[in-house]
Backbone bond lengths (Angstrom), bond angles and torsions (degrees), N, CA, C in turn:
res aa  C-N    CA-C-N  psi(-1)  N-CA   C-N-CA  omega(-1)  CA-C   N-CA-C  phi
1 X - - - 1.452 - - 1.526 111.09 -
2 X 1.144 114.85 -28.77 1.488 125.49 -150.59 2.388 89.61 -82.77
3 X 1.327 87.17 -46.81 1.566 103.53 166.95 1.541 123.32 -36.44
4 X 1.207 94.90 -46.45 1.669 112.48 -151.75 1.919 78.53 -100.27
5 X 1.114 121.16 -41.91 1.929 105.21 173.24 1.550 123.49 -54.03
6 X 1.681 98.35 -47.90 1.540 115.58 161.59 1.544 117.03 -38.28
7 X 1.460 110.69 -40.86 1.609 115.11 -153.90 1.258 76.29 -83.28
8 X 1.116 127.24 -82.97 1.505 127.06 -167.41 1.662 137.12 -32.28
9 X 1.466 101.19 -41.81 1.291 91.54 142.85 1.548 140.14 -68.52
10 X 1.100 116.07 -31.90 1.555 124.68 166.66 1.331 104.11 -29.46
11 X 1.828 103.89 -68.78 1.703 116.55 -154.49 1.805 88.69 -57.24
12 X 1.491 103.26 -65.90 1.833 86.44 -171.49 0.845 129.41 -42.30
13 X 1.810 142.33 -10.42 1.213 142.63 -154.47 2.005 77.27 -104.90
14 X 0.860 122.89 -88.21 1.439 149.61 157.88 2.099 92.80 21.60
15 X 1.609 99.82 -78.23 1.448 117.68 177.16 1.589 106.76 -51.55
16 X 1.291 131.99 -43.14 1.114 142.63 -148.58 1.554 90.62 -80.10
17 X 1.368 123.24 -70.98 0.920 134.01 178.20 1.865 129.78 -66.92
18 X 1.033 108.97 -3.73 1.558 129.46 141.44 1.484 127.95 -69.88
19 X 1.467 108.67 -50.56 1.250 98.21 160.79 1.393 130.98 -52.39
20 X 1.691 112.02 -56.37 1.442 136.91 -166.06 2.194 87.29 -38.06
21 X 1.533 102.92 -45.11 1.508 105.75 -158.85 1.702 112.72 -86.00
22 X 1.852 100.45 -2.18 1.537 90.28 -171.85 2.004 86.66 -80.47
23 X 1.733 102.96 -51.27 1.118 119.12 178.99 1.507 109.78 -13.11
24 X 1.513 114.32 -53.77 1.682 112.92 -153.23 1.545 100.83 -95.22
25 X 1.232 109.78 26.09 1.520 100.47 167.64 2.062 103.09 -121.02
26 X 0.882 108.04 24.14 1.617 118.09 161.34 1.248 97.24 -74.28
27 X 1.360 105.67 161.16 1.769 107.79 169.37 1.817 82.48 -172.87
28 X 1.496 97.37 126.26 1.583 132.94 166.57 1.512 99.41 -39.45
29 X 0.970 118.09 129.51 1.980 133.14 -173.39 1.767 101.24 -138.97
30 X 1.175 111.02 139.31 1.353 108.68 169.19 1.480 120.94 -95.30
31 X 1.099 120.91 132.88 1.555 110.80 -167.73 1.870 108.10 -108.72
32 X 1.763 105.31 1.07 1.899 74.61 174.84 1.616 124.09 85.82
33 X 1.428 96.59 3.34 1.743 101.43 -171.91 1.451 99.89 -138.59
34 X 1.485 120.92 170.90 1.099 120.73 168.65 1.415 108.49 -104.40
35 X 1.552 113.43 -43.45 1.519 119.40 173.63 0.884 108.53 -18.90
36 X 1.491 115.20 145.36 1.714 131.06 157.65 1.745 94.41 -56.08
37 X 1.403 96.03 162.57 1.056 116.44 165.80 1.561 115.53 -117.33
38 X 1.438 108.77 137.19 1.484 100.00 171.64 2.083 126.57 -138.93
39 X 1.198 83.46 6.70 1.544 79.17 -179.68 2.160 101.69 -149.88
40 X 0.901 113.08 179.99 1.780 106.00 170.05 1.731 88.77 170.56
41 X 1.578 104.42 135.44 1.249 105.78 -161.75 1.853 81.20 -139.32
42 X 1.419 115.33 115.42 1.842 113.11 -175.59 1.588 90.83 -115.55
43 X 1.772 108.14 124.78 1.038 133.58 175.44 1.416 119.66 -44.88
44 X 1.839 101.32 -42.28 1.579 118.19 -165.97 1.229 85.74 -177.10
45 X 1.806 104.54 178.42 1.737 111.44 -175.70 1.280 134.05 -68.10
46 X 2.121 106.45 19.84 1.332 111.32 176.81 1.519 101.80 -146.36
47 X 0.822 131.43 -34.82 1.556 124.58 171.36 1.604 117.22 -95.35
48 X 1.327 87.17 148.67 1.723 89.71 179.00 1.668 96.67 178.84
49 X 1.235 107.73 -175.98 1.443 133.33 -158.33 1.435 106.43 -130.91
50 X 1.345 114.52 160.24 1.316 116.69 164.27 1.793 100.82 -168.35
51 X 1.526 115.05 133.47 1.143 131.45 -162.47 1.801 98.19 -111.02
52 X 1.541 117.52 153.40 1.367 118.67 167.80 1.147 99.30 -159.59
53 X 1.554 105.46 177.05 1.821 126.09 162.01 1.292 111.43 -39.36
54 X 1.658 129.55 157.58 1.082 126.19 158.75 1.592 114.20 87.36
55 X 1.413 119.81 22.90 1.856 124.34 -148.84 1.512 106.82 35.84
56 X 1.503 137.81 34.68 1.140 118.39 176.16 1.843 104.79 -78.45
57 X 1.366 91.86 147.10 1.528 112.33 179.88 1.698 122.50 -159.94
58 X 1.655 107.97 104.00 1.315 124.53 -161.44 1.583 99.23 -121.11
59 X 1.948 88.56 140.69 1.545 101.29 -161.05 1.735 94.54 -115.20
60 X 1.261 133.00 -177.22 1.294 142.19 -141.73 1.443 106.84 -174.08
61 X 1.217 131.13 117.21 1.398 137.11 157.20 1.602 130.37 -93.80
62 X 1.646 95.54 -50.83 1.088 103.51 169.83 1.825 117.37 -115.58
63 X 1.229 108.67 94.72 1.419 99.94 164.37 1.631 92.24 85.07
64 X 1.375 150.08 -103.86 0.686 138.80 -44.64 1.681 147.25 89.89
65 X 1.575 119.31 -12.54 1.298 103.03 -169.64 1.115 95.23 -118.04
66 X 1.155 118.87 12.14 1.728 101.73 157.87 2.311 101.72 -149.98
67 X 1.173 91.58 138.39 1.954 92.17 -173.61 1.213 88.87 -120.92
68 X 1.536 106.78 135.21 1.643 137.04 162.43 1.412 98.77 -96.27
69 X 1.777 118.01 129.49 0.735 97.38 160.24 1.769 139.74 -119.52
70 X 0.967 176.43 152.76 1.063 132.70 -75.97 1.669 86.19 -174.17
71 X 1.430 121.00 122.84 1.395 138.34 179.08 1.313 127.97 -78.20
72 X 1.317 118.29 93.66 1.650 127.88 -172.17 1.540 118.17 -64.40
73 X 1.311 132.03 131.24 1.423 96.77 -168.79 1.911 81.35 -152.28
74 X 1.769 102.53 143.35 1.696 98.06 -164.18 1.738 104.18 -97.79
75 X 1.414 110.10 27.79 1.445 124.87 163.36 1.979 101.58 -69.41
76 X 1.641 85.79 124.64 1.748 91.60 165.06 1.638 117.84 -73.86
């Protein structure tokens, strides 16, 4: 038992400190909007999405360093 407490703490230290390192690879991007932002979903290390207030919706090719943003319109 005493094993299996050991292990377990390990893994949490392990997770904890995985995160801390996914965390530090964010980097602040300007997006061009005032809207809040509330969601961003990146395909791979160059495309991705990002959703906000207001129907805002900004698209990504490269990375991040530059967002188009993209005109919602409730025409079928």
């Amino acid at each position: 038992m005493k094993n299996l407490t050991t292990g377990v703490r390990i893994l949490l230290v392990m997770i904890g400190l995985f995160s801390t390192m996914i965390a530090q690879e964010w980097v602040q991007q300007t997006s061009n909007t005032f809207e809040s932002l509330s969601g961003i979903y990146m395909f791979n290390e160059t495309e991705g999405w990002v959703c906000g207030d207001g129907g805002t919706l900004l698209h990504t090719v490269d990375g991040g360093v530059n967002w188009s943003p993209i005109v919602l319109s409730n025409e079928d």
